[in-house]
DRENDO-1510 file (C-alpha; in Angstrom, 1 decimal, always signed):
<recs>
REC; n; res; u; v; w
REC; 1; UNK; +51.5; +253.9; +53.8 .
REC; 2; UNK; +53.0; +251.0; +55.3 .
REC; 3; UNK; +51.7; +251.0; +58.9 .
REC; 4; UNK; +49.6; +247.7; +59.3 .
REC; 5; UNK; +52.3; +246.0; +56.9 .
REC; 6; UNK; +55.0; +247.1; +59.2 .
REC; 7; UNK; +53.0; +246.1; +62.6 .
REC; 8; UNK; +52.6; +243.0; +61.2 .
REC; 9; UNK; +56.4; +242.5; +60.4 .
REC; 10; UNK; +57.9; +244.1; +63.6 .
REC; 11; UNK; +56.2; +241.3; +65.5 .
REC; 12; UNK; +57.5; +238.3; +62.8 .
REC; 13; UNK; +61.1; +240.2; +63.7 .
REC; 14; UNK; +60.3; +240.0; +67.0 .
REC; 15; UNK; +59.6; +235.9; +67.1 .
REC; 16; UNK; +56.4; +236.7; +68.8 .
REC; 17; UNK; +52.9; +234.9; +68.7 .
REC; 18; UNK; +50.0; +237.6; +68.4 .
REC; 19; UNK; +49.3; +236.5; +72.2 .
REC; 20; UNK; +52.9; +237.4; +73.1 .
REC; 21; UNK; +53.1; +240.8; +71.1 .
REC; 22; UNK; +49.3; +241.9; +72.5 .
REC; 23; UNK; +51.0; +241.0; +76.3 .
REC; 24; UNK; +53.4; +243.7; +75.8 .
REC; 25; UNK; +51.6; +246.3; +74.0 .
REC; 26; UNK; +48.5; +245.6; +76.6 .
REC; 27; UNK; +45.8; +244.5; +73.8 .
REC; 28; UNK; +44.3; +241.6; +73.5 .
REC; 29; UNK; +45.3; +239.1; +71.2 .
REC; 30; UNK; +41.9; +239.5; +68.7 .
REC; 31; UNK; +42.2; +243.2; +68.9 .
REC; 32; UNK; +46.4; +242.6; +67.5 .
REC; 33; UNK; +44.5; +240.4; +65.0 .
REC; 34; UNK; +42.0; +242.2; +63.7 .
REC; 35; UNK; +44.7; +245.4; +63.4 .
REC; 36; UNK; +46.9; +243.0; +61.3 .
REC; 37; UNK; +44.4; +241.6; +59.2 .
REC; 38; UNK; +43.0; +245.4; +58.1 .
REC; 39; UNK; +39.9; +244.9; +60.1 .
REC; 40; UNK; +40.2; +247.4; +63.3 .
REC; 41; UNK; +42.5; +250.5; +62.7 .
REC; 42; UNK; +44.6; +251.2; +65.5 .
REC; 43; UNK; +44.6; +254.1; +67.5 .
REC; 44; UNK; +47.8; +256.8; +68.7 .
REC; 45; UNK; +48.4; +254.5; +71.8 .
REC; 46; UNK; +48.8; +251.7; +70.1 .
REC; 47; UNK; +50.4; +253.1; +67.5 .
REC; 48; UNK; +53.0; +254.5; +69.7 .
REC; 49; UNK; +53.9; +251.9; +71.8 .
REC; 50; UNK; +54.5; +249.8; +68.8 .
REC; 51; UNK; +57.3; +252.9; +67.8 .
REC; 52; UNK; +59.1; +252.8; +71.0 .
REC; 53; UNK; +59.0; +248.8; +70.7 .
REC; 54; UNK; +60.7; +248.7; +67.5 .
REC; 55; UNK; +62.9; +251.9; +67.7 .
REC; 56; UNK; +61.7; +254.0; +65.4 .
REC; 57; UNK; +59.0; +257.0; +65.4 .
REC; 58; UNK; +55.7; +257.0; +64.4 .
REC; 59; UNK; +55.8; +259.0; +61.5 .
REC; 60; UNK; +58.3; +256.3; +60.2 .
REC; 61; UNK; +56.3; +253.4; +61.5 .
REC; 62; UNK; +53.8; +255.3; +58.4 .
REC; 63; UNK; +56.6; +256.1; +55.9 .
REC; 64; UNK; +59.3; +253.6; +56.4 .
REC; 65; UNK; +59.1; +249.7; +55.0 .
REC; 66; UNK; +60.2; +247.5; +57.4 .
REC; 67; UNK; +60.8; +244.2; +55.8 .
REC; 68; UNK; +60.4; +240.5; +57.0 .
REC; 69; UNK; +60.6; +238.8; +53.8 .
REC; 70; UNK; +63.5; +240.1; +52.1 .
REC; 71; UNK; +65.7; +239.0; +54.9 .
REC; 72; UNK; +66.8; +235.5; +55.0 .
REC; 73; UNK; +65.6; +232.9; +57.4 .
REC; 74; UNK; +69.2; +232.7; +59.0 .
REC; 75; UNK; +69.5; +236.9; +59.3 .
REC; 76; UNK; +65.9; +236.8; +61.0 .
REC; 77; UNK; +66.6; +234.6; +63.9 .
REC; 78; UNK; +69.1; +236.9; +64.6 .
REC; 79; UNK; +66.7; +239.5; +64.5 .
REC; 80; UNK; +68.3; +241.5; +62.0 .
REC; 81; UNK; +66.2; +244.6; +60.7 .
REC; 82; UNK; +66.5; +246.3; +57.5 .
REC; 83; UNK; +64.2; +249.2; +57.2 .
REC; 84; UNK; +63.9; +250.5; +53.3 .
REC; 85; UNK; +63.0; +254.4; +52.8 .
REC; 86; UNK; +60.7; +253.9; +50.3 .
REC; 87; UNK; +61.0; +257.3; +49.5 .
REC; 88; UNK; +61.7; +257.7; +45.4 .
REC; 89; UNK; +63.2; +261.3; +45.8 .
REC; 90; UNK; +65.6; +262.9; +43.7 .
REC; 91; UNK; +68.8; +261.9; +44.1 .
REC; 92; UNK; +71.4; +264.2; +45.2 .
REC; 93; UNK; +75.3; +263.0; +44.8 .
REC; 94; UNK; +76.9; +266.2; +46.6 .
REC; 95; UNK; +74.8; +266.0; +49.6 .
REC; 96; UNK; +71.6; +267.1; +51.1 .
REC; 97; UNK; +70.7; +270.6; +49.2 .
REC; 98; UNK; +69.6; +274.1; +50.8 .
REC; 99; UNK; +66.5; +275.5; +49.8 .
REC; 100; UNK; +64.9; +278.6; +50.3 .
REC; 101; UNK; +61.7; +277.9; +52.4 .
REC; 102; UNK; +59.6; +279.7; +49.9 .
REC; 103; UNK; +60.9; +276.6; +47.5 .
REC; 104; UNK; +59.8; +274.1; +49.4 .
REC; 105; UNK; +56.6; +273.2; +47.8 .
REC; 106; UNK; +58.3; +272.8; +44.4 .
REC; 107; UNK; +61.2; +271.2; +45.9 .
REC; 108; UNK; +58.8; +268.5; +47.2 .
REC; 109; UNK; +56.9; +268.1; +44.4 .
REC; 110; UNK; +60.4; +267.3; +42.1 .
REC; 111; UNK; +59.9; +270.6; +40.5 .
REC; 112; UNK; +62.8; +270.4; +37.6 .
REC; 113; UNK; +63.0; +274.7; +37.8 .
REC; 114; UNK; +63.3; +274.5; +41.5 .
REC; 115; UNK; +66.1; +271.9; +41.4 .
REC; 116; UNK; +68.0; +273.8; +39.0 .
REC; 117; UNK; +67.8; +277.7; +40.3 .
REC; 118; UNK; +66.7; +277.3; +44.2 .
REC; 119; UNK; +69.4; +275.4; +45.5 .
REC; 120; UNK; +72.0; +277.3; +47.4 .
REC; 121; UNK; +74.6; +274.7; +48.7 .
REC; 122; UNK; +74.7; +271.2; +49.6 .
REC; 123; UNK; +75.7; +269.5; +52.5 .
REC; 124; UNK; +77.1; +266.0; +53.3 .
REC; 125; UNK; +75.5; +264.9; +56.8 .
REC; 126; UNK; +75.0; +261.4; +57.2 .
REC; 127; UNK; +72.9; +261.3; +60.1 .
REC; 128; UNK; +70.9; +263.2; +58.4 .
REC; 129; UNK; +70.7; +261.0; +55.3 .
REC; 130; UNK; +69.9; +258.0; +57.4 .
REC; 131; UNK; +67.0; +259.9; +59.2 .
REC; 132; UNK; +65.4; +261.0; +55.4 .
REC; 133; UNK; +66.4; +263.7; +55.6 .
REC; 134; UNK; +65.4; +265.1; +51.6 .
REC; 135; UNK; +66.3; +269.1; +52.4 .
REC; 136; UNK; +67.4; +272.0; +54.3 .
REC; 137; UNK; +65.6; +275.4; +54.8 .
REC; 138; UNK; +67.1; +278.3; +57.1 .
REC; 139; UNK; +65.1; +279.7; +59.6 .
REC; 140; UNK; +63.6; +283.3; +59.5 .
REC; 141; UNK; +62.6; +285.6; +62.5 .
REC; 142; UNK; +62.1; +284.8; +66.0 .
REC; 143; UNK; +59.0; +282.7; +66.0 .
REC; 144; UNK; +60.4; +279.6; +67.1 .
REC; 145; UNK; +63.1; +280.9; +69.7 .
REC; 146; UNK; +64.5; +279.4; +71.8 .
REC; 147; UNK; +63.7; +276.2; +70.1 .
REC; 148; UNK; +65.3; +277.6; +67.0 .
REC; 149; UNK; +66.9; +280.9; +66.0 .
REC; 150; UNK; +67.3; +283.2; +63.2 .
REC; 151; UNK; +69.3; +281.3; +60.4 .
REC; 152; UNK; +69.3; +278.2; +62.0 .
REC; 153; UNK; +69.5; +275.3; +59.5 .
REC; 154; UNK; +66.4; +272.3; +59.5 .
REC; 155; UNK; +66.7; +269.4; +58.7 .
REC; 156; UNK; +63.5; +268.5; +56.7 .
REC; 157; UNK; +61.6; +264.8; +56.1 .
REC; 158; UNK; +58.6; +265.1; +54.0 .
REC; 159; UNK; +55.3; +263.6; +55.6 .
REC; 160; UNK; +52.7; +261.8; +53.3 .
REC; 161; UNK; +50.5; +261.0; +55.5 .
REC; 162; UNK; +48.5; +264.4; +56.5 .
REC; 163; UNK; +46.0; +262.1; +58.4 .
REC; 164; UNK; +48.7; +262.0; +60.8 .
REC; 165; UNK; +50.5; +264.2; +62.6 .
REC; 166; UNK; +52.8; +264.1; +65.8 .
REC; 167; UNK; +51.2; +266.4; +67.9 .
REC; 168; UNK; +53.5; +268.3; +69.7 .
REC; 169; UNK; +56.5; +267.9; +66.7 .
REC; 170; UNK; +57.8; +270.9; +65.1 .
REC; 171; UNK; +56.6; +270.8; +61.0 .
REC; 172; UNK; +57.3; +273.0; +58.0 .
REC; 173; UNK; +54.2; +273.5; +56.0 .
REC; 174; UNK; +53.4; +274.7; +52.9 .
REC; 175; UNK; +49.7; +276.2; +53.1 .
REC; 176; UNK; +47.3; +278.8; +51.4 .
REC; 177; UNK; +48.7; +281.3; +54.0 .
REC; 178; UNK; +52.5; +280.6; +52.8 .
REC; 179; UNK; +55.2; +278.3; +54.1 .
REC; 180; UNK; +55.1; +278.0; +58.0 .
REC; 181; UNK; +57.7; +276.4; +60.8 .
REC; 182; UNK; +55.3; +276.0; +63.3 .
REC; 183; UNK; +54.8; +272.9; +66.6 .
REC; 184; UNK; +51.1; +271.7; +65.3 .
REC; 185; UNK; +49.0; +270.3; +68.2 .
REC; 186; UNK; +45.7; +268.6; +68.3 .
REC; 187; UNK; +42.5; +271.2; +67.7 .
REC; 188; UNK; +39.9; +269.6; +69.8 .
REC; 189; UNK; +37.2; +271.7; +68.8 .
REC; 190; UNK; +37.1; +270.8; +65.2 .
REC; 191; UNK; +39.1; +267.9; +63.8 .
REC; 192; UNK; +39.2; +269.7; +60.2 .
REC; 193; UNK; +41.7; +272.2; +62.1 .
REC; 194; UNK; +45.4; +272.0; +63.2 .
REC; 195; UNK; +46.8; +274.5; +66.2 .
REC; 196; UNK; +49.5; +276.0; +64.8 .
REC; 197; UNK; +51.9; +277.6; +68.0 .
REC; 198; UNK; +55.2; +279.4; +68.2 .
REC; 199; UNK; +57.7; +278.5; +71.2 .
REC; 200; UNK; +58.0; +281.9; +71.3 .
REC; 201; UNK; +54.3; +282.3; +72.3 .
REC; 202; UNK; +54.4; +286.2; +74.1 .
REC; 203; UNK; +55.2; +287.6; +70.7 .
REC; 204; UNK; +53.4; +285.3; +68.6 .
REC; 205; UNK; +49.7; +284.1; +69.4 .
REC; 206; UNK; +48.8; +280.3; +68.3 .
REC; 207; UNK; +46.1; +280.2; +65.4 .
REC; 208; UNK; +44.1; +277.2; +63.7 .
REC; 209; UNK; +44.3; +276.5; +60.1 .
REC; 210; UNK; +42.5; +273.8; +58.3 .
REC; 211; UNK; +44.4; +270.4; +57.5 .
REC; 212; UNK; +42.7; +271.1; +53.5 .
REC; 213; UNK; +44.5; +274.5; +53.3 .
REC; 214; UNK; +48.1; +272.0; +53.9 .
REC; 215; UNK; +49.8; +271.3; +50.3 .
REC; 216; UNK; +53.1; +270.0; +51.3 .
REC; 217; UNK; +54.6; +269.1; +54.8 .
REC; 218; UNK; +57.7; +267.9; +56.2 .
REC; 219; UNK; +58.9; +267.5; +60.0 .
REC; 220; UNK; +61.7; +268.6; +61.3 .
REC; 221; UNK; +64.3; +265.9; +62.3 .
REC; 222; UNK; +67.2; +268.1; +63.1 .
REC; 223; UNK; +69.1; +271.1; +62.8 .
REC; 224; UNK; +72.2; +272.9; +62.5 .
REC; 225; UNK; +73.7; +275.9; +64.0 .
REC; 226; UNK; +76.3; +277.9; +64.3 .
REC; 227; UNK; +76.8; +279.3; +67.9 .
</recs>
């Protein structure tokens, strides 16, 4: 996880003092500090406002290296970024593969059988690529309409980070109950549980399960359909 490292370097990018960068995040400068030094973790709003500075989400703000040493002295004044997915993966020449969602744990995990005898197609999407985009699954049933409908195609970026979630964000999970394409939210009651809701919420109730129950996840960064 790269989130203090990156904090630390999206304010170097920046050319701003720790006073400077606190001013516009609303912190004070010890509080900016101590967050860069290790010493005070930094909450969601922080967290967050540090995103939309820099760009990027959250979850990459976590998953993403953003790097101030590897660029040169003369490319940083000109505030050149270069943010490194530091992401191993498996390597895919003809594109980003199709997957049955019932693969997706092995899939994730590098699973050589998986690799071999799940994949149903490739496909060569760019913007996907540069979002981290690792695989595609279709969508089945109606849970998600009108958000997304049957046989709709997501785009999928592992998360590996399950401390941290974007409430609100559409995820595919692989849990005890089976894989799931659900919008996760906050469960205020007990922290050891995740709401799990469907957009289409008449036919298909919300229910808690626990974040330990959660083997693999990946959020959804896009998708593809054909009208």
């Amino acid at each position: 996880m790269y989130l203090i490292d990156n904090i630390r370097n999206i304010r170097k990018l920046s050319k701003l003092t720790q006073s400077e960068f606190a001013n516009k995040l609303g912190i004070g400068r010890t509080v900016l500090s101590n967050i860069e030094i290790g010493v005070t973790k930094p909450d969601i709003d922080i967290i967050s406002k540090i995103a939309q500075f820099h760009g990027i989400s959250m979850d990459d703000l976590y998953n993403l290296e953003i790097s101030y040493d590897a660029i040169p002295k003369k490319q940083a004044r000109t505030k050149k970024i270069i943010n490194l997915i530091k992401e191993p993966a498996i390597k895919y020449e003809k594109g980003i593969p199709l997957i049955p969602i019932s693969a997706m744990a092995g899939f994730a995990n590098g699973d050589t059988q998986v690799i071999d005898y799940e994949i149903i197609e490739n496909y060569v999407i760019p913007e996907f690529l540069e979002k981290g985009v690792k695989y595609l699954i279709r969508v089945g049933g109606s849970s998600m309409y009108p958000k997304y409908s049957n046989g709709d195609l997501l785009a999928c970026r592992p998360v590996h980070d399950l401390s941290f979630f974007q409430w609100g964000k559409v995820y595919v999970l692989d849990t005890d109950q089976g894989p799931l394409v659900k919008r996760l939210f906050q469960f205020k009651e007990d922290k050891d549980l995740i709401e799990c809701r469907s957009d289409n919420h008449q036919n298909y109730p919300p229910f808690q399960i626990a974040k330990t129950s959660i083997r693999k996840i990946s959020i959804v960064v896009g998708v593809i359909r054909i009208e």
